[in-house]
N, C-alpha and C positions, 0 to 999 in steps of 0.2 A: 476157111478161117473159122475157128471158133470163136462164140460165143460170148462174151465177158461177162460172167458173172454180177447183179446188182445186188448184191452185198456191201455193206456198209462198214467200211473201215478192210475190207478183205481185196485185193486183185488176184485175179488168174490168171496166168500165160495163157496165149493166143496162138503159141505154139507149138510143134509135131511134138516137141519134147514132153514127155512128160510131165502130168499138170504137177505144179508146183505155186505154194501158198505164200505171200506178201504179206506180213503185218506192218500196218501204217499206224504209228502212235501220235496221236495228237498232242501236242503238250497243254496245260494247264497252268494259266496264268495263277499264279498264289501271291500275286503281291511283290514288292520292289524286294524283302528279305526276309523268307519264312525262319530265320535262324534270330534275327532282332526280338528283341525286348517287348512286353505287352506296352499296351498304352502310353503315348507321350504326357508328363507329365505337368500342371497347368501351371507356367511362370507366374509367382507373386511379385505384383507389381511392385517397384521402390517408390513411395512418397516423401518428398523434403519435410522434414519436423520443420514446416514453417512455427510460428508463434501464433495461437488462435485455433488451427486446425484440433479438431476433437477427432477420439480415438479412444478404442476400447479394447481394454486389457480381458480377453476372452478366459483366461486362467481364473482370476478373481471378480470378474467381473462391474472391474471400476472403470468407469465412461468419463474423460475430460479430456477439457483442451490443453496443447501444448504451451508450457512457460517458456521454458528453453531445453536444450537437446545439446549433445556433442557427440563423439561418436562413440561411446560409451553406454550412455542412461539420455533417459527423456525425465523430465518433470510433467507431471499433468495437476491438471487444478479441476474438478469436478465441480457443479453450480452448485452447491453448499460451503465452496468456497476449499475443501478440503486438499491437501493434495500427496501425491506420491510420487518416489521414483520408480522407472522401472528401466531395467537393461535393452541394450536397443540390439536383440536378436531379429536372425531371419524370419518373419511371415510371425511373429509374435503379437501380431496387433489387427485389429477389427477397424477395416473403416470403412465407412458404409454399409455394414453387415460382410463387409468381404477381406478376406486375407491380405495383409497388408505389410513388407519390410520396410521402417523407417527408417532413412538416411538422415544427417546433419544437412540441414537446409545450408544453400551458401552463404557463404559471409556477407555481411550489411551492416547498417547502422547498429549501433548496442540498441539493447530490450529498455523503450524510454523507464525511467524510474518513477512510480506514481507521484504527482502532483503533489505539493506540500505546503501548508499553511505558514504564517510566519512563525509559529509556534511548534512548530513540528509536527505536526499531526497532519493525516491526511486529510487533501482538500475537497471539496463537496462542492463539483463545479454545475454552474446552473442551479447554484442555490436561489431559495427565496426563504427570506429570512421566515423562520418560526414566532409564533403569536408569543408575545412574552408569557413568560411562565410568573405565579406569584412569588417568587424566591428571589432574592436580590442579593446581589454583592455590592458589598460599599466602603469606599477608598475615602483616603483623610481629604485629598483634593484633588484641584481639577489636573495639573499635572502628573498624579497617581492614574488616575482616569484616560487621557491621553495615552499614557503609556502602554497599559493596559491593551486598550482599544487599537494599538499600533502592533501589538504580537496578539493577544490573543482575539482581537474581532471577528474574524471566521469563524472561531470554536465559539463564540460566545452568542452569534447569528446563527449557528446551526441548533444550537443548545436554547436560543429562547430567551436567552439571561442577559437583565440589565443591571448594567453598573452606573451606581450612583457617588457622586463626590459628596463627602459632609462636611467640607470646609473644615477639618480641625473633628477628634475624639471626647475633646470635653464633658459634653452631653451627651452621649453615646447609652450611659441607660437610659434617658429619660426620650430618646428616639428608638431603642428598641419596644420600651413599656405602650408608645404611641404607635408601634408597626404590628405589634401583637404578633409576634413569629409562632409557630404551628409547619402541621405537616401540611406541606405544600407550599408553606408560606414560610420557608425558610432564608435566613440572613447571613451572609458569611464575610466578615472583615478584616478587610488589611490595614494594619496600622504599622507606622512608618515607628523605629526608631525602637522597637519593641525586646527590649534587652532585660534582664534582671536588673531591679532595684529603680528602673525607670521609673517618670511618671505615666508614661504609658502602658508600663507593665504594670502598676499599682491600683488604675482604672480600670483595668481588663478584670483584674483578679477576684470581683465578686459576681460577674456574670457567669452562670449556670444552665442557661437555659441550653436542653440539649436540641434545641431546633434554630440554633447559633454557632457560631463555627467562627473564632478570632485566630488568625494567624498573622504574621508582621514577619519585619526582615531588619538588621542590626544597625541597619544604615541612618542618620541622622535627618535624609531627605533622599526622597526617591529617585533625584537625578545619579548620586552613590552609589547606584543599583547596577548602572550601567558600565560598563568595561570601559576603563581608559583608553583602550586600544583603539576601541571603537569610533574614539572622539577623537584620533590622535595627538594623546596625552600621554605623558610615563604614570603619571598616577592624577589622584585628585587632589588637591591643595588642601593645608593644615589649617582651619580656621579659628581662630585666637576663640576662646568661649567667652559669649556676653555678645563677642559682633552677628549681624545676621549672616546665617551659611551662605546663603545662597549669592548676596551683593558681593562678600570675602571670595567666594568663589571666581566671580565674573572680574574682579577685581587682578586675581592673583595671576585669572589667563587672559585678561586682556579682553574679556569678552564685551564688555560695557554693562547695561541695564540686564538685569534677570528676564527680561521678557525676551531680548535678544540672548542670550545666556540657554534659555530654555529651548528656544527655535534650533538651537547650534546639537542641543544635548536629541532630540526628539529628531532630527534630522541624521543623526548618526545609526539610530537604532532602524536596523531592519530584519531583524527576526530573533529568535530566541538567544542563539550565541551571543548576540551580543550586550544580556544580560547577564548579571550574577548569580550563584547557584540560591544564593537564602532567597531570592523575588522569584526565584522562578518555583521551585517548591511551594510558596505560600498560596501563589495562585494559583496553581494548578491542585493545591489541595481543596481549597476553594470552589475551585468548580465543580467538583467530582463530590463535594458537599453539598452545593445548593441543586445539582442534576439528579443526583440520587431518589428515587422512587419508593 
């Protein structure tokens, strides 16, 4: 018997027959499928446009958080408050430094509406009221004041600004000559009933001073300001001239004494709506007068 050759990968017969040569091919593992594609490619995750979630538009490079989202567009608001839409493409968005497709978060509650004063302005919660400012508004009386202080008290505690009653315009230069109005120290007033040919409007008419600001509204008394609806009324009563408004008034609905008359009137109002346009203009020019810097 011959021999077998130790040859590596080679066998020889062992037999009379002439030698004859065996190739043995080993195969070579190359992987599950040398004909597939190069590299799997890294899935971008989908994040819900919750509300609040920040995200950065890599294209232009604007960083905010989500308003709201549909499946469309996202809104962002950047900490300058600014904001923008953008299309809610695949892997269009940075978050966390990392590629990101925004989906429409699920449905929930609507996006609360920010806080509002009774005046309409936004409200500034966790206030503490501001050190008065020297600038003053000043209303004919105390139920001007009242009122006032019942829509716009927020805006007027965030602003600083006291309103004072002067019982009646009368004297009204000879309390400005004694407040010495200046910058800083500015005055701004409402005066009820302030119509052409008035005596209210005939009083007003030779104050100049520009660190003074008089505006007024058409009405005869400040309760008129306020929307019939509000008080539910169809309108306010005709009151005979010479009688006092305010008693004709209480008289005409039944109210009794003006003091209860006015509890009824001040009880109805609970924010801007349910004042008339001339009182709501005056005052808010008003304000935006004595704030001014």
């Amino acid at each position: 018997m011959g021999r077998v050759a130790d040859i590596p990968g080679r066998v020889r017969s062992t037999s009379q027959d002439p030698i004859s040569t065996v190739i043995v091919v080993r195969s070579v593992n190359y992987g599950k499928d040398v004909l597939a594609g190069g590299r799997k490619r890294r899935e971008v995750p989908q994040i819900p446009a919750e509300p609040g979630l920040v995200v950065e538009d890599p294209a232009s490079g604007f960083c905010g958080a989500v308003i709201r989202a549909d499946k469309r567009e996202v809104l962002l608001e950047d900490r300058h408050g600014a904001r923008r839409v953008f299309p809610m493409r695949p892997a269009a968005f940075l978050h966390e430094g990392k590629p990101a497709t925004l989906v429409p978060a699920p449905s929930g509650p609507a996006e609360a509406a920010p806080a509002r004063s009774a005046s309409g302005s936004r409200r500034v919660e966790g206030l503490r009221a501001r050190q008065a400012r020297g600038s003053r508004i000043w209303v004919e009386g105390l139920h001007d004041a009242e009122l006032v202080e019942r829509v716009w008290g927020h805006d007027l505690r965030v602003e600083g600004v006291v309103v004072e009653p002067l019982h009646g315009v009368d004297d009204l230069p000879g309390l400005l000559a004694e407040f010495e109005p200046a910058a800083g120290r500015r005055v701004g007033v409402l005066v009820d009933h302030l119509v052409p040919g008035s005596k209210e409007s005939r009083l007003v008419e030779g104050i100049t001073d520009p660190n003074v600001l008089i505006t007024g509204h058409p009405y005869v008394d400040v309760w008129e300001a306020v929307q019939p609806a509000a008080l539910g009324i169809a309108q306010w009563p005709q009151v005979p001239r010479g009688q006092d408004w305010k008693q004709g008034v209480c008289d005409a609905l039944g109210w009794g004494e003006p003091a209860e008359g006015w509890r009824r009137v001040l009880s109805g109002v609970s924010g801007f709506r349910d004042l008339q346009a001339p009182l709501l203009g005056a005052v808010e020019q008003l304000i935006d007068f004595v704030t001014a810097e």
